[in-house]
N, C-alpha and C positions, 0 to 999 in steps of 0.2 A: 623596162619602162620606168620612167620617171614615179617617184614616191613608193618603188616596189623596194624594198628591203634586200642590201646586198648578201649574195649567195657567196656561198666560199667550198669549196673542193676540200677533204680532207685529205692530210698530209702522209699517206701510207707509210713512204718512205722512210720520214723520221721516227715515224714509230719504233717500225720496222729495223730501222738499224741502233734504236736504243735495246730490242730486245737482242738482237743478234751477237755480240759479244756474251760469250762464255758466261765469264765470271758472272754478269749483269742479270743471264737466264739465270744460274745456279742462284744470284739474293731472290729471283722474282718468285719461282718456284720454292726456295725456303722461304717465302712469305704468303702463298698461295693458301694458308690454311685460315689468314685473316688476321693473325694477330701479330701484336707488335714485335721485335726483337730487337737488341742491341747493336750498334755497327758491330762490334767486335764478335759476336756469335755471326752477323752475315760474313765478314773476313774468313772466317774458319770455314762454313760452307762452302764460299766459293777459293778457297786454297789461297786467297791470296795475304799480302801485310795491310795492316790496319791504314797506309796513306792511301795504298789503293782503292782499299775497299771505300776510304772516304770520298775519291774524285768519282768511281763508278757511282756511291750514292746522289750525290750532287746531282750529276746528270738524270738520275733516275729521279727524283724531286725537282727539277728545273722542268723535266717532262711530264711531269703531274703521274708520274706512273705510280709513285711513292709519296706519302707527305713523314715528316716529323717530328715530335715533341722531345723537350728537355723535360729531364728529370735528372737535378741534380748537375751531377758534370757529365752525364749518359746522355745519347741523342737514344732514343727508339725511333724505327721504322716499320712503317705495314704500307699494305696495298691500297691506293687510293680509292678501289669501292669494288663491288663484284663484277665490274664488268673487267675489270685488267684481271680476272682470273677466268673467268669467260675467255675472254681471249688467247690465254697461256692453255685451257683445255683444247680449244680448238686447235692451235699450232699444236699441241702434243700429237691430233689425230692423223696427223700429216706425215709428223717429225720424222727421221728413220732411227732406231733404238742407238743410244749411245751403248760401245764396247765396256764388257763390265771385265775391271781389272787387278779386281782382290773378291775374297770372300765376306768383306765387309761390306764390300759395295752391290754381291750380289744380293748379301740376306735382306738388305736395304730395299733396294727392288721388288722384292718378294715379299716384303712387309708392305710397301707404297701398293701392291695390288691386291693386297687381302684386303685391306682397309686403311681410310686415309680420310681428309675432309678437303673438300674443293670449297674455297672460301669456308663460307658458317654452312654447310652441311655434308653427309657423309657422298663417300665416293665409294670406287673398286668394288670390290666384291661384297662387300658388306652394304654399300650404296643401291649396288642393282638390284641386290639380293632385296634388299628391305622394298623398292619400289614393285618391284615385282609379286612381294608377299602384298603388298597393299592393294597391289591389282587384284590378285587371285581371290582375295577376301572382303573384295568389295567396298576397302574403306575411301579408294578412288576409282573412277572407271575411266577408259580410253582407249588407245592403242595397245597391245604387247607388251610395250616396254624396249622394242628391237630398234634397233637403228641401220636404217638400210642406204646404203650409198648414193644408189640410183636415186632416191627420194630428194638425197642432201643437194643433188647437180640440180635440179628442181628448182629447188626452193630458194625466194628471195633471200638475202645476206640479213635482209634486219630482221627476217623471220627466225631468225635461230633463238631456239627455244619455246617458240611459241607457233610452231606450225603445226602439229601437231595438239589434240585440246585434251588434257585432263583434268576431271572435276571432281569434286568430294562430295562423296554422300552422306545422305541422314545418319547413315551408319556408323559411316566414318568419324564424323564430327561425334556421335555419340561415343565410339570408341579411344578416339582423341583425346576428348572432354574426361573421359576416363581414369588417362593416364594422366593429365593437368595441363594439356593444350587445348587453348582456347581458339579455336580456329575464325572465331570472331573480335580476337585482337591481336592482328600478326604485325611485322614491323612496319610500320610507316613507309609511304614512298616507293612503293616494290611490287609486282605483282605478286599475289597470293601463291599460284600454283604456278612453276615454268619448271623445264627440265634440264640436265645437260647430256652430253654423247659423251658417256664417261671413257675418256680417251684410252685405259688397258684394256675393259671391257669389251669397248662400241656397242653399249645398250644406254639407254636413259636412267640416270638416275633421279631424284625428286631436289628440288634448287628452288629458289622466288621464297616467300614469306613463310611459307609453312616448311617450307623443310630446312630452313633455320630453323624454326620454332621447335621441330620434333627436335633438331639434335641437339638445342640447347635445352631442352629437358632432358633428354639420356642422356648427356652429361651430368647435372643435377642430380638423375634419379642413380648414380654410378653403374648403371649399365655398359658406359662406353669411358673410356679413360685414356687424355693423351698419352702415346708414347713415346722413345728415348730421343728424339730427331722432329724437327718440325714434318706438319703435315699427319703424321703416325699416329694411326688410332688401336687401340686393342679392344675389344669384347670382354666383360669381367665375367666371372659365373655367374651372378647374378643377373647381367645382359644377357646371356646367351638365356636362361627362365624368362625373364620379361619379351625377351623378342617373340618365344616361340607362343607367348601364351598370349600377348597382347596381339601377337599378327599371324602368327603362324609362322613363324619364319622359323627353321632350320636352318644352321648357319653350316653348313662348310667350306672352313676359308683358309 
């Protein structure tokens, strides 16, 4: 109708066939953890020479998938916001497992599902573990924590992450508040509380405001500390006392 504001169909396809190249998935996925990196550390990830890795970046910044800064005579690159890692979890859930073809590659894997960070908060096993501990102790309440298929065929496509409702209690925020998260000033622009289908798992882990906020305190508090390869998180001793005494969480990972 006349003065109605035009509508426009989003472009799957092009998406879709920017992530689809190889090398392109291996920079998105070495950038899944949220923070910036050098062209030439994405070249090395994804196997290839520094001209290619520049034409794949191009394309992936011309696509808003990536944005980036000079520093110096260095470009860095990161992920244009959490929803292009949103995204990259979801296609993991589908994926079918790439063939693992050294012992490098497998300890790799085995580290990515002990623990890892999907954007700014924790994943894999340490991810579900910790949400799960926050259920069990009441510092959120909701669902299980389970991720059930049938559910997912359900549910609207912009529901994801928020069909399901979990909220924080008095408890919580006291025990939060505790540890030096203020659960009344989380980041700007975001929901508070949303989840993801943590793709090794398929259980929810905690995602949206606060669970950035938790893991950039356990970083802080050096509970958790990156490891050797993007994405790679390890538990310190110290983390493994504060998790279990702040939530109850026993870690086995």
């Amino acid at each position: 109708m006349d003065g109605e504001p035009l509508k426009q169909q989003t472009d799957i396809a092009r998406a879709a066939a920017l992530i689809a190249d190889p090398s392109r998935a291996r920079m998105l996925k070495s950038l899944a953890d949220g923070r910036a990196l050098p062209a030439s550390a994405l070249a090395g990830e994804a196997g290839v020479s520094a001209a290619t890795a520049s034409v794949h970046l191009g394309k992936l910044v011309e696509g808003e998938f990536v944005t980036v800064t000079r520093q110096g005579r260095h470009r860095y690159y990161r992920l244009a916001g959490p929803d292009i890692s949103a995204a990259l979890e979801a296609l993991a859930l589908i994926a079918p497992p790439l063939p693992l073809t050294s012992l490098k590659q497998s300890n790799r894997t085995n580290a990515l599902h002990r623990a890892r960070t999907c954007y700014d908060h924790l994943a894999g096993r340490l991810g579900v573990g910790l949400m799960a501990a926050l259920l069990e102790h009441r510092v959120l309440t909701g669902p299980d924590g389970g991720h059930r298929a049938e559910d997912a065929v359900r549910d609207r496509p912009a529901s994801y992450g928020r069909d399901v409702r979990y909220e924080l209690t008095d408890t919580g925020r006291e025990r939060l508040a505790a540890l030096g998260v203020d659960a009344d000033r989380l980041p700007p622009r975001r929901p508070p509380i949303r989840y993801c289908v943590d793709w090794s798992e398929h259980r929810h882990h905690l995602a949206g405001g606060l669970g950035a906020a938790l893991t950039t305190r356990l970083f802080d508090l050096d509970w958790v500390r990156w490891g050797p390869a993007p994405r790679l998180v390890h538990v310190t001793e110290r983390g493994t006392e504060g998790l279990r005494r702040s939530f109850g969480l026993t870690l086995v990972l």
